[in-house]
C-alpha positions in Angstrom: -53.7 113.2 -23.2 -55.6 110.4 -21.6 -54.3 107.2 -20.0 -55.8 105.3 -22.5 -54.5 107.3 -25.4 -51.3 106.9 -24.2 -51.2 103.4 -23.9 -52.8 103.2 -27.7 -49.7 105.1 -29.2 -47.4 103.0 -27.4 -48.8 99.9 -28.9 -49.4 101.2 -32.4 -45.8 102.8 -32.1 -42.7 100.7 -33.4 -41.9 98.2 -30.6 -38.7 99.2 -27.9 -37.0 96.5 -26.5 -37.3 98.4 -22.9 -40.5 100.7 -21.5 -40.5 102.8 -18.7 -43.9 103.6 -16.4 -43.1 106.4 -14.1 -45.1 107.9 -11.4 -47.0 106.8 -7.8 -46.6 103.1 -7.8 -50.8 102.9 -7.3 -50.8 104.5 -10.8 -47.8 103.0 -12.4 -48.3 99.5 -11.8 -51.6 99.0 -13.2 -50.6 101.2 -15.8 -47.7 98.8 -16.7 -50.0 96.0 -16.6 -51.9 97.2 -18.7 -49.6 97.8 -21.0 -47.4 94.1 -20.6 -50.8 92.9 -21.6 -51.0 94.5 -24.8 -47.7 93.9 -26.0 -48.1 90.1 -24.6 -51.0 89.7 -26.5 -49.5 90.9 -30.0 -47.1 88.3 -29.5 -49.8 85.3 -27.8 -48.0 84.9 -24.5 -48.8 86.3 -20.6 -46.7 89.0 -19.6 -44.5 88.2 -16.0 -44.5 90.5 -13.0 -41.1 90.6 -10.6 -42.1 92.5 -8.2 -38.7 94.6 -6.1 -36.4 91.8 -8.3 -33.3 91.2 -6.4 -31.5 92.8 -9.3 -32.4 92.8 -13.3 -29.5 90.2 -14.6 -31.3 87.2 -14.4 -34.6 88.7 -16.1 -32.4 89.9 -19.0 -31.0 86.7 -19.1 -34.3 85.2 -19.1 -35.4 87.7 -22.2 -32.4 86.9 -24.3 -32.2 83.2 -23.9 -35.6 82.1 -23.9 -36.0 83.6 -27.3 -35.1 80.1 -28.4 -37.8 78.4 -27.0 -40.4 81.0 -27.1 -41.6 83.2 -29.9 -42.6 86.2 -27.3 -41.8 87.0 -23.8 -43.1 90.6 -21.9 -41.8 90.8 -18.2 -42.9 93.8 -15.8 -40.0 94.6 -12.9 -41.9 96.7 -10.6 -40.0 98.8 -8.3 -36.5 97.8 -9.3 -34.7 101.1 -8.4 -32.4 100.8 -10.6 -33.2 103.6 -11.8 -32.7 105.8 -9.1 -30.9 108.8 -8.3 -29.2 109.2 -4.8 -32.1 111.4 -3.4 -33.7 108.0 -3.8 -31.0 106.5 -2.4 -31.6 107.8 0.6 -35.4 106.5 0.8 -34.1 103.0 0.0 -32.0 103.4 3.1 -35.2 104.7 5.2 -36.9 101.7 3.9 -34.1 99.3 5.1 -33.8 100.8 8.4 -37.5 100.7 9.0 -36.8 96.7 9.1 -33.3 96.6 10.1 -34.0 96.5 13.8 -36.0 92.8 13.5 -33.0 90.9 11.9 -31.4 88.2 14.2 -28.1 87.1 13.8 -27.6 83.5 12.5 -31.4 83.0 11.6 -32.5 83.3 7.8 -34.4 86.4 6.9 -37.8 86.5 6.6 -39.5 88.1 3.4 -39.9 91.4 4.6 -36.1 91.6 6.2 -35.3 90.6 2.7 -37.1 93.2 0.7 -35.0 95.6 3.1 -32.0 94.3 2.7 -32.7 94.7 -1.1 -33.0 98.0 -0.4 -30.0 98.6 1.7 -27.7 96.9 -1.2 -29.3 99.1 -4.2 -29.0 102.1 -1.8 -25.1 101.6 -0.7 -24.1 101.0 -4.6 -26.0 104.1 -5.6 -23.9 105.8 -3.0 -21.0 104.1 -4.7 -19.8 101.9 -2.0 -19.2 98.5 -2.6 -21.4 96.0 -0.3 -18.9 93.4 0.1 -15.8 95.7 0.7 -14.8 95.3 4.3 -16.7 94.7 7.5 -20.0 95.6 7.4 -20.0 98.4 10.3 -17.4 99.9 7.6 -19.6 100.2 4.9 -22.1 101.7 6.9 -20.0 104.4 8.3 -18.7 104.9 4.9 -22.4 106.4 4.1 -22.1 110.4 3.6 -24.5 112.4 5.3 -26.5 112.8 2.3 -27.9 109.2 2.4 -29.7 110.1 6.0 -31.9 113.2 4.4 -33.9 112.3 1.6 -34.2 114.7 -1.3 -37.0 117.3 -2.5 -39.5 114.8 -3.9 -39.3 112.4 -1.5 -42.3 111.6 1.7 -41.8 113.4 4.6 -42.1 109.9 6.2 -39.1 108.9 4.6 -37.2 112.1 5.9 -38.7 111.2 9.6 -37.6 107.1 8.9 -34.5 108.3 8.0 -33.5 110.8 10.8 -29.5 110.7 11.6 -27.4 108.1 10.9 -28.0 107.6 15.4 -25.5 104.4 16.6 -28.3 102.2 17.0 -29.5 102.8 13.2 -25.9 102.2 12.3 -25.9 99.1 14.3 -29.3 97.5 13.3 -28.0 98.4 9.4 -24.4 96.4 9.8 -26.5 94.0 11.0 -28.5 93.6 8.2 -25.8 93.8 5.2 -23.9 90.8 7.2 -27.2 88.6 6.8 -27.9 89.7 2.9 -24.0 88.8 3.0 -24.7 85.2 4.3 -27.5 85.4 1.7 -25.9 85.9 -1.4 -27.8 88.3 -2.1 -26.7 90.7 -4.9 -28.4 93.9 -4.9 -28.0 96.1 -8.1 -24.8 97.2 -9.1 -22.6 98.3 -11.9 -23.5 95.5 -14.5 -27.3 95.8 -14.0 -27.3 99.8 -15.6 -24.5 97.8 -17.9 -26.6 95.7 -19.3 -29.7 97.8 -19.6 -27.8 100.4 -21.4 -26.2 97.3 -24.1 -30.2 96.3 -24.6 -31.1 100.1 -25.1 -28.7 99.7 -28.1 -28.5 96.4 -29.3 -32.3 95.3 -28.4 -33.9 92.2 -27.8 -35.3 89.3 -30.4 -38.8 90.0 -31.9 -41.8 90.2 -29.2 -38.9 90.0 -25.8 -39.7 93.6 -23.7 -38.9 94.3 -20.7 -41.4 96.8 -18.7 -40.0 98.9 -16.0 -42.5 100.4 -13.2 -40.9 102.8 -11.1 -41.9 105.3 -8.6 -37.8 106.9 -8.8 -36.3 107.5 -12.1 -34.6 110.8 -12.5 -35.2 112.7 -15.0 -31.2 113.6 -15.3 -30.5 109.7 -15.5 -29.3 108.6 -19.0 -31.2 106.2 -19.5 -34.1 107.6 -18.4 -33.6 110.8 -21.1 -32.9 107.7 -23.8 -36.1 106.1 -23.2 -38.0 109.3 -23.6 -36.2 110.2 -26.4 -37.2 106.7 -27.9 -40.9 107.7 -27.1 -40.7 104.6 -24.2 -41.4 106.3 -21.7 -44.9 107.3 -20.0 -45.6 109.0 -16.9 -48.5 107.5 -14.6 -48.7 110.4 -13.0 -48.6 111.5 -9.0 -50.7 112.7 -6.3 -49.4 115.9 -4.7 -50.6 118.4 -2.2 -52.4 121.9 -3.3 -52.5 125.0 -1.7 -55.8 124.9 0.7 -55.6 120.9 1.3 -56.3 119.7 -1.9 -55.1 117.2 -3.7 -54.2 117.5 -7.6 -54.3 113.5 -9.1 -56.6 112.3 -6.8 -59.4 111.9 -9.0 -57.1 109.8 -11.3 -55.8 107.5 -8.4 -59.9 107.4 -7.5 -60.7 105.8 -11.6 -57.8 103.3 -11.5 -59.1 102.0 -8.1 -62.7 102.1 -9.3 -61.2 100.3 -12.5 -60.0 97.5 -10.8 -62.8 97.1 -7.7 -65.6 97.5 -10.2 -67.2 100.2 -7.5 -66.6 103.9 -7.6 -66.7 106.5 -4.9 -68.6 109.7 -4.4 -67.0 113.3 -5.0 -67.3 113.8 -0.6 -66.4 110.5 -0.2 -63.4 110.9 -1.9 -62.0 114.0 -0.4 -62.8 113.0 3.4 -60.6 109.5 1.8 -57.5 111.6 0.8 -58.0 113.8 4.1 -57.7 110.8 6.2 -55.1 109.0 4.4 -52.4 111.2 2.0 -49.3 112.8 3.3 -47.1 115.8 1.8 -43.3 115.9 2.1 -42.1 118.5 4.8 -41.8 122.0 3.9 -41.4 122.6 0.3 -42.0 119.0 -0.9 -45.9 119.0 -2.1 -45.8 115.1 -3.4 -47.0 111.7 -1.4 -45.0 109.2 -0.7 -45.6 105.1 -1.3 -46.6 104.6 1.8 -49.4 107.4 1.9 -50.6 106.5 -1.7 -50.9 103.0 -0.7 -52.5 103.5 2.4 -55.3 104.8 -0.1 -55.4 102.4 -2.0 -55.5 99.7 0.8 -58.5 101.9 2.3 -60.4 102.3 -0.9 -60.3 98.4 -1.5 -61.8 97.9 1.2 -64.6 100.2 1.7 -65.3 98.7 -2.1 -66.0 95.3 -0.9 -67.8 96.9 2.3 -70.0 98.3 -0.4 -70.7 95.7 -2.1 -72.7 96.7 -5.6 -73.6 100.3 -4.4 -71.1 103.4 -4.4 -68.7 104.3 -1.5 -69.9 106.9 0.7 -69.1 109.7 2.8 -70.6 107.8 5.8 -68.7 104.7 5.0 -65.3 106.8 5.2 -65.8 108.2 8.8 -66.7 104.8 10.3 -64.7 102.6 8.8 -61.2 104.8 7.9 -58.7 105.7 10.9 -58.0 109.6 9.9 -54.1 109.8 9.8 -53.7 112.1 7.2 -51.7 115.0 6.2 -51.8 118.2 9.1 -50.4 121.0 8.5 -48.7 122.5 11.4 -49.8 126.4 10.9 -53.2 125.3 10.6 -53.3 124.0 14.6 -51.6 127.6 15.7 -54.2 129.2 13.3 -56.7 127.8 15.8 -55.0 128.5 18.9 -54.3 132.4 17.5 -58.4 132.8 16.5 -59.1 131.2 20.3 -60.4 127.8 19.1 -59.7 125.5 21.5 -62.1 122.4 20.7 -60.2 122.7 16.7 -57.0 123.1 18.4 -56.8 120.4 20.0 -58.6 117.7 17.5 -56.0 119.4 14.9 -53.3 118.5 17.2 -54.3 115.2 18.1 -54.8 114.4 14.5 -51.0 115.7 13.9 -49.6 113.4 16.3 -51.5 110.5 15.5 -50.5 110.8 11.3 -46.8 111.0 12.7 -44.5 108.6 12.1 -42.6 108.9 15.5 -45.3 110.8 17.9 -43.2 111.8 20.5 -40.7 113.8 18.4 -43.5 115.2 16.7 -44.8 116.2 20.0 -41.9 118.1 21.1 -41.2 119.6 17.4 -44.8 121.3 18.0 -43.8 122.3 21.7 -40.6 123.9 19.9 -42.9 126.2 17.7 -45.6 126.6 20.7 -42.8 128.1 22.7 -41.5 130.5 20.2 -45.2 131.7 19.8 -45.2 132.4 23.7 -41.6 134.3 23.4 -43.3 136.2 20.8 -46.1 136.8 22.6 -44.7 138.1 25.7 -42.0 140.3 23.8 -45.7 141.8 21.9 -47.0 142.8 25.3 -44.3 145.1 26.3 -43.1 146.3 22.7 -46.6 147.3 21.0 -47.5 150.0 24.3 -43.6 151.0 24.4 -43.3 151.7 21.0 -46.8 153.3 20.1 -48.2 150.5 18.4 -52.1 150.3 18.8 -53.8 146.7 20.0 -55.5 144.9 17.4 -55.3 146.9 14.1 -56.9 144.1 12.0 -55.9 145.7 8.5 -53.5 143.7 7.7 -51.8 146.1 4.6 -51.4 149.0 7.5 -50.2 146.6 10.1 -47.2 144.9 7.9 -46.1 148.7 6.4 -46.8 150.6 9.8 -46.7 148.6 12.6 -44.3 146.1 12.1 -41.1 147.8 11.0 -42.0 149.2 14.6 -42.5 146.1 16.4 -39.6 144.4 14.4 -36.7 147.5 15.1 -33.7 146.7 17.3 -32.7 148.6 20.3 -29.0 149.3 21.3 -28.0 147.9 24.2 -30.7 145.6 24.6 -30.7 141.5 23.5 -31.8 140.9 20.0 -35.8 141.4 19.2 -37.1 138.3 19.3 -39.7 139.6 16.6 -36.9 140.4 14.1 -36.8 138.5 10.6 -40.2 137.0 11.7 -42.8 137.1 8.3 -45.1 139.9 8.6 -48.1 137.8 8.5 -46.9 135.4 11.1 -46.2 138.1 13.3 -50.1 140.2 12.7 -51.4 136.8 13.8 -49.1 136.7 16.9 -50.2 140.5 17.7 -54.0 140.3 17.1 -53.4 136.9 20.4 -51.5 138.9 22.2 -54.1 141.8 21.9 -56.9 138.8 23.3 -54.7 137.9 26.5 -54.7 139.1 29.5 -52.4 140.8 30.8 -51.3 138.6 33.7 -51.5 135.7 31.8 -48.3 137.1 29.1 -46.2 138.0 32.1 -46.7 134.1 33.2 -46.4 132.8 29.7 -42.3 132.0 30.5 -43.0 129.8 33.6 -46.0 128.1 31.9 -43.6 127.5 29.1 -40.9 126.2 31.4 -43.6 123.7 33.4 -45.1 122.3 30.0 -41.0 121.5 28.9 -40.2 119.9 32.6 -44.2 117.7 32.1 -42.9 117.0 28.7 -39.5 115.2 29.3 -40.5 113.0 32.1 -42.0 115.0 34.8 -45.5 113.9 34.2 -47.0 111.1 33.4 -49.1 112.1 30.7 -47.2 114.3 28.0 -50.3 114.6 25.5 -52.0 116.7 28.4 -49.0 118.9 28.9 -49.1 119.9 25.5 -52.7 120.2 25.6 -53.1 122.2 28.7 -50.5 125.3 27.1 -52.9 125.2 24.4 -56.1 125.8 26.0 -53.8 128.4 28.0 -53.3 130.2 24.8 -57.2 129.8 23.7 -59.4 131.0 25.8 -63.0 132.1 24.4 
């Protein structure tokens, strides 16, 4: 069902005292505005926008009281969180500590210290710890382990934001709770769900709603299976990743931009636009998060005002968009195994540069370079040893032949590095070790040993380190 259809049986449906718009937050706000609108304009008012409230008590306050001054009232909380589950919980945390490390003690925070600490008080009650229990280094070591690893669902920025709960993180976070503290800031607690739950049931006086836009709402939350019950809730939608780089919702984050800018964007335009810009969760985890989402959005507004009354272009894209978008790992040793070097290394650099922290990136792709190179030197000696022909490109004959081969244990000797290793993984690593020479596989464990020693502080220049092995391993 369309967008639009949706919004017309919500409107033409008995009213609900609460509504829920879940999905992307580029999707579901505008949705939710849309909606406030029409349900503001049934009872002649304008529908308000909080925007991350610091919690929901006062706008449900507002809703019930100001019923005796005013015959309607529609206010839209975007991103409240209350809503959340603790997977979320975690990215609230992320968020926080992205900001934590600003905060000065004794000086008022400033609006974006504020937001976080928002999010670091919605995140500790979710984890049911109290805020204001204790000294604030105690509630932050009271966190579990869970609240530093974001769930399946969640960006694979957040994960990276996020890391482990390191001293310094700690630190920076007990930091900021002691200045929301000197605040008074709230956060959502307890009452908040309370209260939400009471209006479920009870309601609010004739033409009061209260709109909830919210890029976390579990589907296993209560409230969250009331509303949909109560046909009050509607799901914007999200973008996620599809196998071959694609991107499923794209198109629909592409006609709510070109709704609001007035200018829309051609088909190639819009691909190399999600190419430079959207990330995928780690492994497993095929949906964006905010921060890649809006990065599109940002981008797309303004190549729409670069265009002025025409249509956004491909051309447009590749000079005015910095390409930081979503890399898949395999794809850069792809290259490096079919002897690309030039797309090696423009893969790689584009990997590092869409990272949130580079240089652990940089030495997470070393870690999976140098298991390729154990691999490949184990290849050299096992395939002749154990009969195995060099470069068998049939792929079905390789993984029921060959590898069992390649793959089988010897007594006495140290485990086979090429055990457990997926079939496919390990053709590709035989068909490079088939290209190399010789003298180069029996040097591959020194040249992985001098790219390590370049990487952690022996050189001067890590980037070329890393680079170098690569064009080692890609010769045309």
């Amino acid at each position: 069902m369309s967008r639009a259809r949706d919004l017309e049986t919500l409107l033409a449906a008995p009213p609900q005292a609460i509504y829920l718009v879940r999905g992307d937050r580029v999707l579901a706000e505008p949705l939710a505005e849309q909606l406030a609108r029409g349900l503001a304009a049934r009872g002649g008012c304008e529908p308000e926008i909080a925007r991350r409230p610091d919690g929901l008590g006062a706008i449900l306050a507002d809703l019930r009281t100001f019923s005796l001054f005013s015959s309607a009232k529609v206010t839209l909380a975007v991103e409240s969180a209350v809503l959340a589950d603790r997977g979320s919980a975690a990215e609230l945390l992320a968020e926080a500590a992205e900001a934590a490390g600003s905060v000065a003690a004794g000086e008022a925070l400033a609006p974006r210290e504020r937001s976080a600490a928002l999010r670091l008080l919605q995140a500790l009650r979710l984890f049911g710890l109290d805020p204001f229990a204790g000294p604030p280094e105690g509630v932050i070591e009271a966190l579990p382990e869970a609240a530093w690893s974001p769930g399946r669902g969640r960006g694979r920025g957040a994960r990276q934001k996020a890391g482990a709960g390191g001293t310094e993180r700690r630190a920076a976070l007990a930091a900021l709770l002691a200045a929301a503290r000197a605040e008074g800031l709230v956060g959502h607690g307890e009452s908040d769900l309370a209260e939400l739950a009471l209006v479920l049931q009870e309601g609010l006086p004739e033409g009061h709603h209260l709109l909830l836009a919210e890029s976390a709402a579990a589907d296993d939350h209560p409230l969250v299976r009331a509303l949909a019950e109560r046909g009050a809730l509607l799901d914007a939608g999200r973008v996620e990743a599809e196998r071959g780089g694609g991107w499923s919702g794209v198109e629909r984050l592409a006609e709510t931009l070109a709704a609001e800018t007035g200018t829309a964007i051609d088909g190639a335009a819009l691909s190399e636009l999600a190419r430079r810009t959207l990330r995928a969760g780690g492994r497993g985890d095929s949906t964006t998060h905010d921060d890649s989402t809006s990065r599109f959005a940002a981008e797309y507004r303004k190549l729409a005002v670069l265009a002025g009354e025409g249509r956004i272009g491909r051309r447009a894209v590749e000079e005015s968009v910095e390409d930081r978008g979503e890399q898949d790992v395999w794809q850069v040793l792809d290259a490096i195994g079919a002897g690309r070097a030039g797309e090696a290394l423009e893969r790689l650099e584009r990997l590092l540069a869409g990272a949130e922290e580079p240089e652990a990136a940089r030495l997470s792709f070393f870690a999976l370079l140098a298991g390729l190179c154990r691999q490949l030197t184990a290849l050299s000696g096992l395939a002749a040893r154990r009969g195995v022909p060099p470069a068998d490109r049939d792929y079905p004959r390789f993984k029921s032949r060959w590898a069992p081969l390649l793959q089988a244990e010897e007594e006495g000797l140290a485990p086979n590095p090429l055990a457990g290793l997926h079939p496919f993984r390990l053709h590709r690593a035989y068909l490079l070790a088939a290209r190399l020479p010789e003298e180069l596989l029996e040097q591959l464990p020194w040249r992985v040993l001098e790219t390590e020693r370049r990487l952690k502080g022996e050189s001067g220049d890590a980037a070329t380190a890393l680079a170098d092995l690569v064009l080692v391993l890609s010769p045309r």
